[in-house]
N, C-alpha and C positions, 0 to 999 in steps of 0.2 A: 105455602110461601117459603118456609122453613128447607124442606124440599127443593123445591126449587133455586134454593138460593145455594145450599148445599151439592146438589148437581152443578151448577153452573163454576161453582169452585173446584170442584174435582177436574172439570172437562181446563178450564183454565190452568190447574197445575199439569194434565199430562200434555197440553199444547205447549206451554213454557218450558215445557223438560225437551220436548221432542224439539222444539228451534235452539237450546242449549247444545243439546245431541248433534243436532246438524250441523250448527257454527264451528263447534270443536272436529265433525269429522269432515270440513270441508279444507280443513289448514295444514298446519305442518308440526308436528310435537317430538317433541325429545321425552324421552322414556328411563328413568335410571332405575336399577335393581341393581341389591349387593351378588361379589364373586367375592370368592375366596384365593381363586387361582388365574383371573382376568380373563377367562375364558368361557365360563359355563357358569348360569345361576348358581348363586348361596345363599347363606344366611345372612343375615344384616349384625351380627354380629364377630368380632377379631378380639384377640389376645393381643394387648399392650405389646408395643413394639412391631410385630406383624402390619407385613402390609394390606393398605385397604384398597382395595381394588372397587371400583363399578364401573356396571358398561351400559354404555349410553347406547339407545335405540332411536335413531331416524326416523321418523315415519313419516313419509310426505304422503297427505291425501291430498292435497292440493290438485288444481287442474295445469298444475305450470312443473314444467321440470326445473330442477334446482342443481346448482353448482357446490359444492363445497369441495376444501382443502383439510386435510389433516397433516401439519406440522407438527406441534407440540399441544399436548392436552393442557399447558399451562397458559398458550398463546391463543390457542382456537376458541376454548369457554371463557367465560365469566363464572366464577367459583365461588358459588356464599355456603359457608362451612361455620357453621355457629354449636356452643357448646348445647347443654340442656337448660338454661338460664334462658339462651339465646344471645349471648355475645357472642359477637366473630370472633373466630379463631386464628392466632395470628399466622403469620406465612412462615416456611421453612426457611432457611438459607440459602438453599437450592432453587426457590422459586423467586426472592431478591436479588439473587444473582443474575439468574437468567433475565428482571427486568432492566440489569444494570446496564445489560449487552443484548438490550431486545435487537440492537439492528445489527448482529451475528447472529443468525441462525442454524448452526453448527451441528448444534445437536438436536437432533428429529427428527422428523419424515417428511416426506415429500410424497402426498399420496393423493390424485385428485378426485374426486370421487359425481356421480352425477346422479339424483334419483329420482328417476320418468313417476309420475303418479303413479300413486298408492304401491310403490316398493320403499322397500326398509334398509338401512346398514348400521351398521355396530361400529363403536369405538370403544374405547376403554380409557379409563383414566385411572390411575394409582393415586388417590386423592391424598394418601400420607406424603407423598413426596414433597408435595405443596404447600402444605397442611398442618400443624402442629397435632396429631393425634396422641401424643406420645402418653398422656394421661389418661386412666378410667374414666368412663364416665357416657352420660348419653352424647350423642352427637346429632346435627341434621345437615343435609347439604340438599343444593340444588343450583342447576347448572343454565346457563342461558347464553345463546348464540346468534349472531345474525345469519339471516339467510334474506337476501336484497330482493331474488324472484318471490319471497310470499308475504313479504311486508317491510313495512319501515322499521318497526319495534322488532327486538329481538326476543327470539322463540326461547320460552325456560320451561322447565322439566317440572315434574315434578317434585316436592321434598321428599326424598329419602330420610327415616330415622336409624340408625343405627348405632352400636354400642359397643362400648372399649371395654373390654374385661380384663381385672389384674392376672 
């Protein structure tokens, strides 16, 4: 019986794992890793004052093609940037300002982008610019955006941890 009971829980966690696996790869995710230089993988950790770069990965498995815009990485995400405590971390001046004059959008891009199932794109974000990093210490962020063709809720990343060295 012991047996039996014991199989029947195994077979029920690789079923539960394998419909997790499938929900997640039927959708659309954002992907963050740390850069060093906004271009190519690095480490998740920077030297105070240096900027922090990550670059966000698209990945639409979805069966629908998706539209997006890249303007500004201040404008396009949702940015939750918490210390090691986990308080948010407050905004720069740079990124107050720009809400001050959200409806000039002056400084940016204008790039539109479209991604057919299961293709991927890259953006980048300079998260110090936004960001109070200016302190040692650990960090976490994570990024979350709407995309209308793959759902109502909007698509978040996952959290990156990363760390300020003096």
């Amino acid at each position: 019986m012991l047996r039996v009971a014991l199989l029947f829980s195994i077979v029920a966690i690789f079923a539960f794992t394998g419909l997790a696996r499938s929900r997640k790869a039927s959708g659309f995710t954002l992907q963050l890793v740390p850069s060093q230089n906004a271009i190519q993988r690095g480490a998740a950790t920077w030297k105070t004052g240096a900027p922090v770069f990550l670059i966000v990965t698209m990945v639409n498995n979805s069966k629908k093609t998706v539209h997006y815009s890249l303007t500004n990485p201040g404008f396009d995400y949702v940015i939750d940037v918490r210390d090691g405590s986990g308080t948010p971390v407050p905004e720069t001046e740079h990124l107050r300002q720009m809400k001050v004059r959200s409806g000039v959008r002056i400084m940016g891009r204008n790039i539109m982008g479209t991604l057919k199932p299961h293709e991927t794109a890259q953006d980048t974000i300079e998260v110090s610019y936004f960001y109070d990093l200016s302190r040692p210490g650990e960090y976490s962020v994570q990024v979350q955006r709407e995309f209308p063709e793959v759902g109502k809720e909007p698509v978040k990343s996952n959290r990156l941890e990363l760390a300020i060295t003096p």
